[in-house]
C-alpha positions as CSV (number, residue, x, y, z in Angstrom):
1,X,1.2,7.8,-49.7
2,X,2.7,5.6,-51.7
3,X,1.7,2.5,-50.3
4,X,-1.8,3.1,-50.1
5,X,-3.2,6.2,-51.8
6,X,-6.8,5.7,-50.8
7,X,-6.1,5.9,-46.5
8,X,-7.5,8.8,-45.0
9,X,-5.5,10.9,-43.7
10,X,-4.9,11.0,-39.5
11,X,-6.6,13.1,-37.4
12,X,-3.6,15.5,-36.0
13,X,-4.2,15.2,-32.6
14,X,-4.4,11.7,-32.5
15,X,-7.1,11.5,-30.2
16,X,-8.8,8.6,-32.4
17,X,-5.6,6.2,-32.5
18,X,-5.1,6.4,-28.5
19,X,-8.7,5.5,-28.3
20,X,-8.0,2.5,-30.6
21,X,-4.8,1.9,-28.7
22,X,-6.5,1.8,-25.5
23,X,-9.1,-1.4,-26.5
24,X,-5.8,-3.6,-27.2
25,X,-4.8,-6.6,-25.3
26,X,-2.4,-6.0,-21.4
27,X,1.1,-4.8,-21.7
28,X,2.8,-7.7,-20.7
29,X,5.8,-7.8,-19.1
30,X,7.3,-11.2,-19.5
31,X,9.4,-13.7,-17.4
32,X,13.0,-12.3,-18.6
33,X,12.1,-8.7,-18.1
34,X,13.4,-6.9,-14.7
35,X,12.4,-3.2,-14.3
36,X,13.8,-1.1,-11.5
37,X,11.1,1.4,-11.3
38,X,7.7,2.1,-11.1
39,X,4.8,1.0,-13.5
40,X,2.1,3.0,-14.3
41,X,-1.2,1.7,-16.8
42,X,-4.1,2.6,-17.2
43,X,-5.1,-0.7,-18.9
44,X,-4.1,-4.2,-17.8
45,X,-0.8,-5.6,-16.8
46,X,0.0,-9.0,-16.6
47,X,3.5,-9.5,-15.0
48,X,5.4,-12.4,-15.4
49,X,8.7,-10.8,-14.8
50,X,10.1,-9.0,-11.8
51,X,9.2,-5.3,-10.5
52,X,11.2,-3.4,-8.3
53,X,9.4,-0.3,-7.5
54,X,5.4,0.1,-7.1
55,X,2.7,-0.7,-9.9
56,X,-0.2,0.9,-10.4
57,X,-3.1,-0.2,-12.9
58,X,-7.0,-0.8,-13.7
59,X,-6.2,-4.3,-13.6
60,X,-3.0,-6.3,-12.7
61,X,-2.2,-10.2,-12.8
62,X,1.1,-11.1,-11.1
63,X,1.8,-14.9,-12.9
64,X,3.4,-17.6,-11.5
65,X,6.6,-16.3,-12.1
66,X,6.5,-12.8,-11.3
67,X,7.5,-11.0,-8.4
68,X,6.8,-7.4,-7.3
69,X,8.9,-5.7,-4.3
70,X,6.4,-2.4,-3.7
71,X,2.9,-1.3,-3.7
72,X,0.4,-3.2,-6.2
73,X,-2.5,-0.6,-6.6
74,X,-5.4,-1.1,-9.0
75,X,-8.9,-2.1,-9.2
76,X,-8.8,-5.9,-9.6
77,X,-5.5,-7.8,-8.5
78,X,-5.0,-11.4,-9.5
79,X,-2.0,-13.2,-7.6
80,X,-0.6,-16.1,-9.0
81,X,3.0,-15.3,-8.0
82,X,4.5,-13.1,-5.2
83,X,4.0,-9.9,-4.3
84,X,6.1,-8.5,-1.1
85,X,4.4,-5.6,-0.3
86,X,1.5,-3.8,0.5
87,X,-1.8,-4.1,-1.8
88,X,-4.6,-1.7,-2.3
89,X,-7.5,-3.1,-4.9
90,X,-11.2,-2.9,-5.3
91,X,-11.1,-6.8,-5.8
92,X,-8.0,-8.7,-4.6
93,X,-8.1,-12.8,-5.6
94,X,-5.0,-14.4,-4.1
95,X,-4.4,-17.8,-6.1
96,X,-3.0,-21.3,-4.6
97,X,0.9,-21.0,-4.9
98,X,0.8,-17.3,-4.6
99,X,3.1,-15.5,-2.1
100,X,1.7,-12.2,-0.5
101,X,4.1,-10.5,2.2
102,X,2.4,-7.0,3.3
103,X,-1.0,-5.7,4.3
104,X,-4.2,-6.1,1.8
105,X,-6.5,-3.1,1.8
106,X,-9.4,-4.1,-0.2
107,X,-12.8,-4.2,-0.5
108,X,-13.2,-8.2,-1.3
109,X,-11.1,-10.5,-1.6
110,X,-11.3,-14.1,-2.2
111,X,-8.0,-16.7,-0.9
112,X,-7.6,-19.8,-2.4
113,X,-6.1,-22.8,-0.4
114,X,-2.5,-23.2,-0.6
115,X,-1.8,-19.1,-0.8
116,X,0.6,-17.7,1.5
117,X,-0.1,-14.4,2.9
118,X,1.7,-12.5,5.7
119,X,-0.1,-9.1,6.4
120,X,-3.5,-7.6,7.7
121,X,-6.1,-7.7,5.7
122,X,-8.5,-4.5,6.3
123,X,-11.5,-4.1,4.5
124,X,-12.3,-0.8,3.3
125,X,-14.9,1.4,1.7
126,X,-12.4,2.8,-1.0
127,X,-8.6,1.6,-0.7
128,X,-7.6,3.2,-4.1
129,X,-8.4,6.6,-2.3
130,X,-6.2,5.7,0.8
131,X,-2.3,6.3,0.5
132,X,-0.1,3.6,2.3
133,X,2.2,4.0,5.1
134,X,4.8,2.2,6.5
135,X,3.8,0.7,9.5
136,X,5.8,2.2,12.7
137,X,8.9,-0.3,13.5
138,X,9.8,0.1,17.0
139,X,13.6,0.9,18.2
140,X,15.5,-0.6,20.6
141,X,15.0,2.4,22.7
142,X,11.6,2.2,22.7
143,X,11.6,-1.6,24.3
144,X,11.8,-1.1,28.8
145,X,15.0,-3.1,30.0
146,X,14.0,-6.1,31.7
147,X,14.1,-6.9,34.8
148,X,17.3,-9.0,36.1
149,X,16.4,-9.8,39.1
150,X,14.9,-13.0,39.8
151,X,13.3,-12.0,43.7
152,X,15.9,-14.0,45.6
153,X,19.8,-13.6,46.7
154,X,21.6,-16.2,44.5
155,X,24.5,-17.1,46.3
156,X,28.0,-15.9,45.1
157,X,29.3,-19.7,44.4
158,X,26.2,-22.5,44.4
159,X,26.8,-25.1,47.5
160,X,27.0,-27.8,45.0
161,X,27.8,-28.7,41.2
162,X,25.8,-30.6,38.8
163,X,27.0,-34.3,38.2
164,X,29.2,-35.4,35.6
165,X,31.4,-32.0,36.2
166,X,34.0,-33.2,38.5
167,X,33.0,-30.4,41.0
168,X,33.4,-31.5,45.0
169,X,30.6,-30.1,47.2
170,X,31.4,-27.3,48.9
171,X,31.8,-28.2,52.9
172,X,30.2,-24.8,54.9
């Protein structure tokens, strides 16, 4: 009280301050920042660093320089950099120069020219309400043995050498 004796005093609970926290501006994770983890918001992110583990928002913006190796699950998701893994939004907007390797549940999307994506893209009714899953990778069990036979007899040694190896025909 001694700085300013006229400021109401806070509510305990603090329910009014979160509210007023909640209307600031995206936590932003810049360029030199690297977290091994997962990142949860219920506001906006704008990631310019590098994420190692899944994020999960209301809105997300991966810049130019950020990279994301996991899940990228909010309602809007604005790709600018790369993302290598899969992506569940509402609204997905992959910008020219962005980097997108894994499937892209959403219900629009919009591509610009110059973005690189390797995955599906499904469309779906409501991807926030669908969990991911690792797509089956088959085993080299699962894969028949070919066939090595070519439907004739190859003779044991060939009646003849190619040129230039300094092989003598074979006389019968």
């Amino acid at each position: 009280m001694i700085f300013n004796p006229f400021r109401k005093k806070s509510n305990p609970s603090g329910k009014a301050s979160r509210a007023k926290r909640g209307n600031l501006g995206p936590s932003i994770i810049t360029s030199d920042v690297v977290i091994d983890g997962n990142l949860i918001s219920n506001g906006e992110l704008q990631i310019d660093g590098e994420v190692n583990g899944h994020v999960s928002a209301r809105a997300a913006v991966i810049d130019i320089n950020g990279i994301i190796h996991g899940e990228v699950v909010a309602e809007d998701v604005i790709v600018r950099g790369r993302i290598i893994g899969p992506i569940r939004a509402v609204h997905v907007h992959i910008l020219n120069g962005a980097h997108v390797q894994g499937d892209v549940r959403n219900e629009t999307i919009s591509i610009e020219n110059g973005a690189f994506i390797d995955g599906k893209i499904h469309r779906v009714e409501n991807p926030l309400n669908e969990a991911y899953s690792e797509p089956e990778v088959p085993t080299a069990s699962s894969y028949a043995q070919p066939d090595q036979s070519f439907g004739y007899d190859e003779p044991a040694n060939p009646p003849y050498a190619p040129n230039g190896t300094g092989a003598k025909p074979r006389s019968e």
